[in-house]
Steps between C-alpha positions, in 0.01 A plus 500: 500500500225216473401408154143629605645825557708496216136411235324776728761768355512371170092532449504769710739698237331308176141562607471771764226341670226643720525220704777152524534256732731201420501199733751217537294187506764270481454382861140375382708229277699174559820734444777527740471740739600870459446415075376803362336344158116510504379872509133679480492827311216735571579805236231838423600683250371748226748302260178223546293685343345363194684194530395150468642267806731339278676837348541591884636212601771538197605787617560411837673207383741696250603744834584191665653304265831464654320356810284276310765351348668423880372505810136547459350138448112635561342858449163572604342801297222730555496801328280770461435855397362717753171483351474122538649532862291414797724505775611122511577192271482161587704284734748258366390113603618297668803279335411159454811369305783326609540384839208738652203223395 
């Protein structure tokens, strides 16, 4: 199992989101190839609700944790509650570190 699939089950089980989609991004950094260490999170869920960004992003982080601590070197976050949901967050940009100037 890819470690994308394997943070896609473990929100999908913490949060039971209306909608998820997790991305590798690593092939967007100077990382060797097939690396699976920079990911984008898109997460809805009621659990947003009447959080601050921060207090989200906690949360996310403590499901995680075991991840954060290895493999993941980058995590991208946009979460939202499905009142704040418009159908899209933003793009990642383009890496500029490392050998990709």
């Amino acid at each position: 199992m890819s470690l994308a699939n394997k943070i896609e089950e473990k929100l999908s089980a913490a949060f039971a989101p209306e909608h998820i989609d997790v991305q590798c991004e690593s092939h967007m950094h100077n990382v060797p190839a097939g690396s699976e260490m920079h990911f984008r999170v898109v997460l809805v869920s009621d659990t947003f609700t009447s959080l601050r960004k921060v207090q989200r992003h906690q949360k996310v982080y403590a499901v995680l944790a075991e991840e954060m601590a290895g493999p993941i070197h980058a995590l991208a976050l946009h979460t939202y509650s499905p009142q704040e949901w418009q159908g899209a967050a933003p793009q990642s940009p383009e890496c500029l570190g490392g050998g990709k100037k």
